[in-house]
C-alpha positions as CSV (number, residue, x, y, z in Angstrom):
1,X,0.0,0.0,0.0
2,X,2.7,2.6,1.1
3,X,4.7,1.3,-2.2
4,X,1.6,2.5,-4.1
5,X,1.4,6.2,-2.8
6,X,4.9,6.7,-3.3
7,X,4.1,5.7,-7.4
8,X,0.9,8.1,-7.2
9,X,3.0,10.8,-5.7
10,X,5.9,10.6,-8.4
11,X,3.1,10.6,-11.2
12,X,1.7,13.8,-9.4
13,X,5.5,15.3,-9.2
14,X,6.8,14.5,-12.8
15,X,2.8,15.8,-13.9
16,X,3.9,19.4,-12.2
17,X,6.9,19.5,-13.8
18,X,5.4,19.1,-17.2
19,X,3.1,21.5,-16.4
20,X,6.0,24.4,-15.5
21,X,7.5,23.5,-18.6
22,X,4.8,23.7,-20.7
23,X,3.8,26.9,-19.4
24,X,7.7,28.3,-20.0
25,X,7.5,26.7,-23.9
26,X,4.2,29.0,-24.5
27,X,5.4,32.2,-22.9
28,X,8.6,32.0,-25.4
29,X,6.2,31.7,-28.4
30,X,4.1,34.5,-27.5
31,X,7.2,36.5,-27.5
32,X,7.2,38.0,-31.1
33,X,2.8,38.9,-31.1
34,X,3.3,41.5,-28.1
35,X,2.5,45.3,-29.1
36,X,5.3,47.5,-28.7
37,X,3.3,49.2,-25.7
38,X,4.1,45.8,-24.0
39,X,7.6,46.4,-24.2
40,X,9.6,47.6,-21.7
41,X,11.9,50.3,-23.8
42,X,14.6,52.7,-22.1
43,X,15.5,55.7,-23.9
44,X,18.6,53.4,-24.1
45,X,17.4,50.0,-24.6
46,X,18.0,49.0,-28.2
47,X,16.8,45.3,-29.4
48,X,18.7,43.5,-31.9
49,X,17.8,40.6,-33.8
50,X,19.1,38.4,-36.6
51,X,19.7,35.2,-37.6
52,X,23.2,35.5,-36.2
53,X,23.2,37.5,-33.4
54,X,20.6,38.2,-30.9
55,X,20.5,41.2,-28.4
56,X,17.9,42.4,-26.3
57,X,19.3,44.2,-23.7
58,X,19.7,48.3,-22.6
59,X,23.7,48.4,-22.5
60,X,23.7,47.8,-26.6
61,X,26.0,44.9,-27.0
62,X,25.8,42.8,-29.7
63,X,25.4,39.1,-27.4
64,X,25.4,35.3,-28.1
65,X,25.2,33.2,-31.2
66,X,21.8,31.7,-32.1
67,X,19.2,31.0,-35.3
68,X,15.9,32.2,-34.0
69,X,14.8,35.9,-35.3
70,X,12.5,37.9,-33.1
71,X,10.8,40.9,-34.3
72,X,7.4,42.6,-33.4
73,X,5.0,40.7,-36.3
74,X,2.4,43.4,-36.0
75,X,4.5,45.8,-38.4
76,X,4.8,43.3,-41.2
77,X,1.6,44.8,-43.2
78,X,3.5,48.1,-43.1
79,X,6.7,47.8,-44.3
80,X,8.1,46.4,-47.7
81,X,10.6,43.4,-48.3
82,X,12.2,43.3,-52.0
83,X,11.5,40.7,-54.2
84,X,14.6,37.9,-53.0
85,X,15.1,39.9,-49.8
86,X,14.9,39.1,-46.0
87,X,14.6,40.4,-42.6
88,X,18.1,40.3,-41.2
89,X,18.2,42.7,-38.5
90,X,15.6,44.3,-35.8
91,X,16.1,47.0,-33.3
92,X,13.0,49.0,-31.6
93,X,14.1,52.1,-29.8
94,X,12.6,55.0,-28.0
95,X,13.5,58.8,-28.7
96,X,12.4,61.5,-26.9
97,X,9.3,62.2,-28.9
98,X,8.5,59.2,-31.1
99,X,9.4,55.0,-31.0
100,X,10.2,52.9,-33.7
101,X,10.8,49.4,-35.1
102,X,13.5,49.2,-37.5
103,X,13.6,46.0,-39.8
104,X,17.2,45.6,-41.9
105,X,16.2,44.3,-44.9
106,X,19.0,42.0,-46.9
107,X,19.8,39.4,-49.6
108,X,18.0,35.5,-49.1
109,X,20.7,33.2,-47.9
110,X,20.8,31.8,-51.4
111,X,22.0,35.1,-52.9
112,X,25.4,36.6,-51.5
113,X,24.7,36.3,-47.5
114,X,26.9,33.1,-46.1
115,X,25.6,31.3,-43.2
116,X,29.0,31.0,-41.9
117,X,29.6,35.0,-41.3
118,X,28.9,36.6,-38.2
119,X,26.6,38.8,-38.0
120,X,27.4,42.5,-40.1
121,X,25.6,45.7,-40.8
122,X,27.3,46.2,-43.7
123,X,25.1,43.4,-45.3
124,X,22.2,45.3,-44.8
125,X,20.3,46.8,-48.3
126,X,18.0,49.2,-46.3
127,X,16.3,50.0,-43.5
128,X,12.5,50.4,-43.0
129,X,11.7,52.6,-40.2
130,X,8.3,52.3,-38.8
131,X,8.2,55.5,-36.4
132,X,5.3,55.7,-33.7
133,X,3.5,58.1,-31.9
134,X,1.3,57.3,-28.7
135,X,1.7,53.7,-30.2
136,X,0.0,54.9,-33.5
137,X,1.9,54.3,-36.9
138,X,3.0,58.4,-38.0
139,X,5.0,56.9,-41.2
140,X,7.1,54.6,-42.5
141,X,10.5,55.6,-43.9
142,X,13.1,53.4,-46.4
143,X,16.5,54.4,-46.3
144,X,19.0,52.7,-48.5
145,X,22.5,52.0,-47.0
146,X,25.5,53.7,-48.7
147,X,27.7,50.4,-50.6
148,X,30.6,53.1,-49.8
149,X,30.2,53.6,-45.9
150,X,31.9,51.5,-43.8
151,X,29.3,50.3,-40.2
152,X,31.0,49.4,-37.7
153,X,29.7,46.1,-35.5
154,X,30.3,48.3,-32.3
155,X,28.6,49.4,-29.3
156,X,28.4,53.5,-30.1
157,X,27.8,52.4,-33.5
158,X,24.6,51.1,-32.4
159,X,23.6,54.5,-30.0
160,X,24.2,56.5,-32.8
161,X,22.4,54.6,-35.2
162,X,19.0,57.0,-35.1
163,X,18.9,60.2,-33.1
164,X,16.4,62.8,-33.0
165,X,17.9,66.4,-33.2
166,X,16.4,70.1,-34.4
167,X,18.1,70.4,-37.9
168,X,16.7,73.0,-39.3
169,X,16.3,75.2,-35.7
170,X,12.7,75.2,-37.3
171,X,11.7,74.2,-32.8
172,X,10.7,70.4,-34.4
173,X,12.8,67.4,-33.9
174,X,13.9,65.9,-37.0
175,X,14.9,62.3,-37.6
176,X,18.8,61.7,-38.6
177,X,19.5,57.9,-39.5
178,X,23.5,56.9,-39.2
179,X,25.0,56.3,-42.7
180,X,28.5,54.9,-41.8
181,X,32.3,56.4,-41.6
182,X,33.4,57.4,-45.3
183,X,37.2,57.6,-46.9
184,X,40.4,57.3,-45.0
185,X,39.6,60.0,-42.7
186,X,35.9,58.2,-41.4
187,X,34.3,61.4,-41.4
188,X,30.5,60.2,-40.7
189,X,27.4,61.5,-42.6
190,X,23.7,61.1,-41.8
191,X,20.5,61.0,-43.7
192,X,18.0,63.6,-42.5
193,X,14.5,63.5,-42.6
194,X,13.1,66.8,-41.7
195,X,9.8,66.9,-39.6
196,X,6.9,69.2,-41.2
197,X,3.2,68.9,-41.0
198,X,2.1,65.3,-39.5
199,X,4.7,63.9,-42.0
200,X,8.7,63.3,-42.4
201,X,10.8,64.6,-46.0
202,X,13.8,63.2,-46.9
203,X,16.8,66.0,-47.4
204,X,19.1,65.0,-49.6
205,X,21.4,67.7,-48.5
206,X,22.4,67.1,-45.0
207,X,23.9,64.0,-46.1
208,X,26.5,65.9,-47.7
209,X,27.5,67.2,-44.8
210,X,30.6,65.6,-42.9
211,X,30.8,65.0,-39.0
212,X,27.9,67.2,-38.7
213,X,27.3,69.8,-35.3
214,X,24.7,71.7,-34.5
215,X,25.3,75.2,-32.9
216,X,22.1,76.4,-31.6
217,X,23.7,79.7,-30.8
218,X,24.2,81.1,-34.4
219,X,21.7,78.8,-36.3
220,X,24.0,76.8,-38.4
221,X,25.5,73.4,-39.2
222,X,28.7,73.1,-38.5
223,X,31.1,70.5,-39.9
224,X,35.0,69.4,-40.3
225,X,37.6,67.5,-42.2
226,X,41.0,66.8,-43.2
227,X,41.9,68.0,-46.6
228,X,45.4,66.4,-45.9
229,X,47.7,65.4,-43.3
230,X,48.3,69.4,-42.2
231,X,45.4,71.0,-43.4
232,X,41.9,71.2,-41.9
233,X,38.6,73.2,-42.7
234,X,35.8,73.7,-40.9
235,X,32.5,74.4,-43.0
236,X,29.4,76.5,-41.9
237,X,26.0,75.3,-43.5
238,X,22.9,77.1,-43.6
239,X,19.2,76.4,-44.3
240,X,18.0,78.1,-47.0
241,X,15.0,76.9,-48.8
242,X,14.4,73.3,-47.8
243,X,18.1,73.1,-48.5
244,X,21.9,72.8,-46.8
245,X,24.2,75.3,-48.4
246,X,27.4,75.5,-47.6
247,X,28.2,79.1,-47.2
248,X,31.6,80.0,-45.3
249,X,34.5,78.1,-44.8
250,X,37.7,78.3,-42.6
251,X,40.8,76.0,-43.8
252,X,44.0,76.2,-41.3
253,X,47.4,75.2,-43.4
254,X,51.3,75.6,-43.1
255,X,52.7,78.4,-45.6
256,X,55.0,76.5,-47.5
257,X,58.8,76.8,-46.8
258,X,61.9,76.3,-48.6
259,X,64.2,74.8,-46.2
260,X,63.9,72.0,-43.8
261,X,65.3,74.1,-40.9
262,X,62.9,76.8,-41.0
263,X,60.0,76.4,-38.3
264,X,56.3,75.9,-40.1
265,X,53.8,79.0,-40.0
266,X,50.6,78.4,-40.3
267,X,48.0,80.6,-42.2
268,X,44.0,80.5,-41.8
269,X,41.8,81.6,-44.5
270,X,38.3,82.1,-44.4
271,X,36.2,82.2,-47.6
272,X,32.7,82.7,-48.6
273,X,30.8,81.3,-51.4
274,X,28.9,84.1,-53.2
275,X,27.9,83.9,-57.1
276,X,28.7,80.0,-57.6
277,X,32.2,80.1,-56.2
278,X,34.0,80.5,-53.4
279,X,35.9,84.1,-52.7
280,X,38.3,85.1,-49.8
281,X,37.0,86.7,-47.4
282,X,39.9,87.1,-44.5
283,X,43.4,85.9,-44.4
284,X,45.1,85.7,-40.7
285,X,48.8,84.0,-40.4
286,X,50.4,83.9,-36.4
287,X,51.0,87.6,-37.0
288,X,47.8,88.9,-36.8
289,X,46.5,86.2,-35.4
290,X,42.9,87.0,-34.0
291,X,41.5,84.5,-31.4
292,X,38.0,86.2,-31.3
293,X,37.2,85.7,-35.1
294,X,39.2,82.5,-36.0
295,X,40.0,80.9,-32.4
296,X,38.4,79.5,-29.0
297,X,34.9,80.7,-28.6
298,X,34.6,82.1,-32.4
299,X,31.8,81.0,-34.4
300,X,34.4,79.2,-35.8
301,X,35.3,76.4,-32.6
302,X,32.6,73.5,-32.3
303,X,33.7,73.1,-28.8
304,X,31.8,75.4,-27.4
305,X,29.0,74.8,-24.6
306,X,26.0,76.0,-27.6
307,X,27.3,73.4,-30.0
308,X,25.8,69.4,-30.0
309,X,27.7,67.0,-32.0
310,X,25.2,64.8,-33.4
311,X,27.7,61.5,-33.6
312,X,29.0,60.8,-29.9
């Protein structure tokens, strides 16, 4: 008799423990149906997912190896996969006024992408952006990656990856999407989608624009980059009808010398472009030097407290 409880207790034990497991298998499945409201997203939190690589997490890390790919089924009647193409990535992040779900879009495996690789951005085609708004859809935005930027598989590469700034100092937050490091230098670009009535425009312009800051002081873009090893300019870009226009520019460069003794001097130019072509404006060598048109806290130095560089 006691020999038969013991049997009837074990069934009851092993029937629990099915239970629990069952229970665990069925929570996992549900996992890709919730609505993004039932998502727990930090302004940091960034989830990544691909057949690779899977990260959910809020200190944006790319994590372990595995095959399954999450990602928030509800958007699928909203976005658009090319003919031969495939979800590869997914990441839903939080900005300060809007969410979104963004699906990286690449080749099937039976075109270029090899199973064997570990998991890249650079194989990504294009993003589709589905942006949100009190857990409404507002849009839904395509942006093509550039085959001659480089993305790097890196932790800042992923917080800079969308950020929402005032680009045009029109008080609206626009939407800037990270296009990769370009040349030898890596001087980064972004594409911009300006923010106007209940809608988002793609400008072309912005994109042309190299290490981007904002100074919110003078209204302008600021920008910089190496012509060659000892010369540098620095770029001021204004808004001008729906457009970026390059308008001044200060390059700093050693006046050449003729012997190998002599000590380099250093000249700084400052042009404007008037007409369709660029004219000189003010020319300053260490003579007459002048720190308040050319130097620290000139309109000129992107350092200063009123400026916000848009890649951290």
């Amino acid at each position: 008799m006691l020999k038969n409880k013991k049997i009837i207790a074990l069934f009851f034990i092993i029937l629990f423990i099915f239970f629990v497991f069952f229970i665990y298998y069925k929570t996992l499945n549900s996992y890709s149906d919730k609505k993004i409201n039932d998502i727990n997203l930090e302004e940091s939190s960034v989830i990544v997912v691909s057949e690779q690589t899977t990260e959910i997490t809020s200190s944006n890390t790319i994590s372990e190896q595995t095959t399954q790919l999450y990602y928030n089924e509800s958007y699928l009647s909203h976005i658009k996969i090319d003919d031969e193409c495939k979800i590869y990535a997914y990441m839903e992040f939080k900005g300060e006024e809007y969410d979104y779900a963004i699906f990286g879009i690449s080749y099937n495996e039976n075109k270029n992408f090899d199973e064997d690789e570990e998991f890249s951005y650079n194989k990504i085609l294009y993003w589709e952006i589905v942006v949100l708004k009190n857990n409404s859809i507002v849009t839904v935005l395509r942006d093509y990656k550039d085959d001659y930027a480089d993305i790097f598989d890196s932790e800042n590469e992923i917080k800079n990856r969308l950020v929402e700034k005032d680009v045009n100092f029109d008080g609206k937050n626009d939407i800037l999407l990270f296009r990769g490091h370009y040349g030898n230098q890596g001087f980064v670009s972004y594409s911009c989608y300006l923010q106007t009535e209940n809608k988002f425009e793609l400008c072309e312009s912005f994109s042309e624009i190299p290490n981007p800051v904002i100074d919110k002081e003078n209204k302008v873009i600021l920008c910089y980059w190496r012509n060659w090893a000892a010369s540098h300019s620095i770029g001021k870009y204004y808004f001008i009808d729906g457009k970026f226009i390059e308008k001044e520019r200060l390059t700093e460069e050693p006046i050449e010398t003729y012997s190998d003794e002599e000590e380099t001097k250093w000249s700084w130019t400052i042009e404007e472009f008037s007409n369709g072509k660029w004219v000189k404006k003010e020319y300053f060598t260490e003579e007459n030097y002048e720190d308040s048109k050319i130097g620290s806290n000139s309109a000129w130095d992107f350092g200063r407290d009123s400026c916000e560089h848009i890649y951290e």
